[in-house]
ROTORTI-833905 format. One record per residue: residue in one letter; x, y, z of N, C-alpha, C in turn. Coordinates in steps of 0.001 Angstrom, whole numbers. Example, Ala and Ser with C-alpha at 12.3 -4.5 7.8 and 13.67 -1.06 7.14 Angstrom:
% residues 2
+-----+---------+---------+---------+---------+---------+---------+---------+---------+---------+
| res |    n.xx |    n.yy |    n.zz |   ca.xx |   ca.yy |   ca.zz |    c.xx |    c.yy |    c.zz |
+-----+---------+---------+---------+---------+---------+---------+---------+---------+---------+
|   A |   13190 |   -5690 |    7800 |   12300 |   -4500 |    7800 |   13200 |   -3300 |    7800 |
|   S |   12850 |   -2250 |    7080 |   13670 |   -1060 |    7140 |   12900 |      30 |    7870 |
+-----+---------+---------+---------+---------+---------+---------+---------+---------+---------+
% end
This chain:
% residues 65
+-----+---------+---------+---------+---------+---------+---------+---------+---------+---------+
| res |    n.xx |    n.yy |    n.zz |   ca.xx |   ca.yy |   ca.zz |    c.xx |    c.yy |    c.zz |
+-----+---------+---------+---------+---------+---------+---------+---------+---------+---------+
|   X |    3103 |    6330 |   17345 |    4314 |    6173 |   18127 |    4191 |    4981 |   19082 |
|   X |    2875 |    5070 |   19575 |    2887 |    3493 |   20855 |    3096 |    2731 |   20259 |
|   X |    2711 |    2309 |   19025 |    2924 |     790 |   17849 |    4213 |     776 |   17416 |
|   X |    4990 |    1634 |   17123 |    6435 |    1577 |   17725 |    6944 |    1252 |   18012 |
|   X |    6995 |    1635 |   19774 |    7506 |    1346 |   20819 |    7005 |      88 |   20811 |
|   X |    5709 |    -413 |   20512 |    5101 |   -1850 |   20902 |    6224 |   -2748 |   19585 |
|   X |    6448 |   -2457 |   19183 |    7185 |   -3096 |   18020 |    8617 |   -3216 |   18866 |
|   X |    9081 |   -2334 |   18908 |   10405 |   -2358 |   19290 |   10599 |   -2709 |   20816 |
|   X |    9324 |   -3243 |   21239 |    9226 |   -4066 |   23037 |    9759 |   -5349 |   22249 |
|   X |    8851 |   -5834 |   21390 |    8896 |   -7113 |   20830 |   10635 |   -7474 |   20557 |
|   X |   10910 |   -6677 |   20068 |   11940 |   -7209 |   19497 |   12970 |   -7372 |   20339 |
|   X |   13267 |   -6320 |   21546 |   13965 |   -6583 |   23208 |   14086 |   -7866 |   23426 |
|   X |   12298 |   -8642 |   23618 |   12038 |   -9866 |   24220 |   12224 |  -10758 |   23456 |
|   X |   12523 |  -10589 |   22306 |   12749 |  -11751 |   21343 |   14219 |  -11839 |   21572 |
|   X |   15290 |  -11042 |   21105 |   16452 |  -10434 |   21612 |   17123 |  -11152 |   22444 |
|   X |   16447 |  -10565 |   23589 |   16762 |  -11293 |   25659 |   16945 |  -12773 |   25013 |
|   X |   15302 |  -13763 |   24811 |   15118 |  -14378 |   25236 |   15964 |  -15489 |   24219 |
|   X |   16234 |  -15132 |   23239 |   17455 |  -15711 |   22207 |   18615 |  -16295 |   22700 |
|   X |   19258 |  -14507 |   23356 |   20614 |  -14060 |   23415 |   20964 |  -14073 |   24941 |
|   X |   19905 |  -14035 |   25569 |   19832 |  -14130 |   27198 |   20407 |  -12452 |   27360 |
|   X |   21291 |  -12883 |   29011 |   21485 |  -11451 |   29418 |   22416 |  -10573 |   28544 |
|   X |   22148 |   -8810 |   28043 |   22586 |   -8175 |   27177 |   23174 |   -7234 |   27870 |
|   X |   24164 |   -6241 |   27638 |   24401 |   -4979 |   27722 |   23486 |   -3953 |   27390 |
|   X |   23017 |   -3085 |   27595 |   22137 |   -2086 |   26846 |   22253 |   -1912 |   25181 |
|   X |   24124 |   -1182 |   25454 |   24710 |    -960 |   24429 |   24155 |   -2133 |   23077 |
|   X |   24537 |   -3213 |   23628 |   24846 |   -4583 |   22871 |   22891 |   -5069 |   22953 |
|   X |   22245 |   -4761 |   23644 |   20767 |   -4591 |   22461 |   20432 |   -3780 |   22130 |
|   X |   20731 |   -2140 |   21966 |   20295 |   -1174 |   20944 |   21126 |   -2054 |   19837 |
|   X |   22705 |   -2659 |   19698 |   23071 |   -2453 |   18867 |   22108 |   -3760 |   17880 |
|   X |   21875 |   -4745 |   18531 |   20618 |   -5959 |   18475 |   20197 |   -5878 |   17501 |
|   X |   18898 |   -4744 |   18112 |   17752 |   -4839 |   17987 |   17378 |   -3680 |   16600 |
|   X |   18957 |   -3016 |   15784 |   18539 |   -1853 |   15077 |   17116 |    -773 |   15102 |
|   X |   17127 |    -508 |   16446 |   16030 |     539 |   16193 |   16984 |    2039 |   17164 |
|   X |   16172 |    3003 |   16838 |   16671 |    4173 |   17093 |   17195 |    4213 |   18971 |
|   X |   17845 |    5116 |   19567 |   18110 |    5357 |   20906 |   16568 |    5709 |   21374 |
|   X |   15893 |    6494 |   21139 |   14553 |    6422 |   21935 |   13732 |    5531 |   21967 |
|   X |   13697 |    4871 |   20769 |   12812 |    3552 |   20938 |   12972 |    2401 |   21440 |
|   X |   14265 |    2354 |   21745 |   15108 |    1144 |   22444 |   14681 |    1587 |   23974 |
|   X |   15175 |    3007 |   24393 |   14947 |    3239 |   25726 |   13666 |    2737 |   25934 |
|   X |   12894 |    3112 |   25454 |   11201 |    3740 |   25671 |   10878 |    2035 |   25597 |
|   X |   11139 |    1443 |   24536 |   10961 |    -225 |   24910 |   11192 |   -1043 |   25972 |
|   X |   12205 |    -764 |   26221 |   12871 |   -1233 |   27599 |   11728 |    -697 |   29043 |
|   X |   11496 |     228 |   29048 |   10699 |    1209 |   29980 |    9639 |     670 |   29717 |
|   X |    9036 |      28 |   29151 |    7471 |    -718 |   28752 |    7555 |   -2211 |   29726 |
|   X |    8505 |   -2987 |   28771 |    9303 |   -4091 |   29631 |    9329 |   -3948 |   30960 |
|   X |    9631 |   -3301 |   31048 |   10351 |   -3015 |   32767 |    9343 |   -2573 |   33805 |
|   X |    8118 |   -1727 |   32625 |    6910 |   -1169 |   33636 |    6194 |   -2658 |   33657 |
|   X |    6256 |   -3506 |   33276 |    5380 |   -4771 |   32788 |    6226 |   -5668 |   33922 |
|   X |    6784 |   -5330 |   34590 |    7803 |   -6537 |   35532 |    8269 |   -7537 |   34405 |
|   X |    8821 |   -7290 |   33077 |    9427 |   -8632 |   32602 |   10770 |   -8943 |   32250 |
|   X |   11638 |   -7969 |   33229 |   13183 |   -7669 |   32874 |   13498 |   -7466 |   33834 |
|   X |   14841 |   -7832 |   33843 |   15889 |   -7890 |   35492 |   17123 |   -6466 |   34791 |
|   X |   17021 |   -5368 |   35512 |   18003 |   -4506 |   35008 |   19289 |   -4568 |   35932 |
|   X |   20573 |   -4455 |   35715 |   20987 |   -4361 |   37082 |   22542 |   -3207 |   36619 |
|   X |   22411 |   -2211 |   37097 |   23750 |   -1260 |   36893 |   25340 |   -1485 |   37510 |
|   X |   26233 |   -2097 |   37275 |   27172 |   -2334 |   37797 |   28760 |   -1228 |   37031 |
|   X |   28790 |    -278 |   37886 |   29806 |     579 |   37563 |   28790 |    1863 |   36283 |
|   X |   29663 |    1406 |   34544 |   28918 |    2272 |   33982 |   28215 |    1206 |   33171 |
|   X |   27979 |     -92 |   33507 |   27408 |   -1046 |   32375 |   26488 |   -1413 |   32909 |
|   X |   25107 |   -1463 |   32212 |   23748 |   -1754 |   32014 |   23539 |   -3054 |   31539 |
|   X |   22968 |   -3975 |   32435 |   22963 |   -5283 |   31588 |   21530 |   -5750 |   32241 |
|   X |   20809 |   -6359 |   31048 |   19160 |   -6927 |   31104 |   19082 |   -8022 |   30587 |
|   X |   18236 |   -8590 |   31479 |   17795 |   -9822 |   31003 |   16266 |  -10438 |   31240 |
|   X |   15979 |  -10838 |   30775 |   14199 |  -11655 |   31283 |   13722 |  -11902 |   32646 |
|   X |   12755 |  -11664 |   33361 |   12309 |  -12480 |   34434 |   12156 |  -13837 |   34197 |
+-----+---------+---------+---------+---------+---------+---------+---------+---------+---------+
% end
C-alpha cells in the first residue's frame, strides 16, 4: 500500500507542477487514481511541506511550494 500511495504522490507532483494550481476535484480527476489514494497522496505531500493547500468556501485548491 505505501508504494501506492508513493506512486500516486508522484503523480500529484508531476500533475501540480505541469498544470500548476488545481482544484482537488480537478486532480483526483488528473491524476486517475482512486479517492483514497489521491487523499492519502496529497497527505504525504503536504506532511513533506511541498504543497500550498488553501480552502476557500467549499473549493480546495493546491499547488507546489
Amino acid at each position: 500500500m505505501i508504494s501506492e500511495i508513493g506512486e500516486a504522490a508522484g503523480k500529484v507532483y508531476i500533475a501540480l507542477e505541469v498544470k500548476g494550481e488545481m482544484t482537488l476535484a480537478g486532480l483526483k480527476t488528473t491524476i486517475k487514481a482512486d479517492a483514497f489514494l489521491t487523499d492519502a497522496a496529497i497527505g504525504w505531500l503536504a506532511r513533506e511541506d511541498k504543497l500550498n493547500i488553501v480552502k476557500s468556501g467549499k473549493t480546495i485548491r493546491i499547488s507546489l511550494r
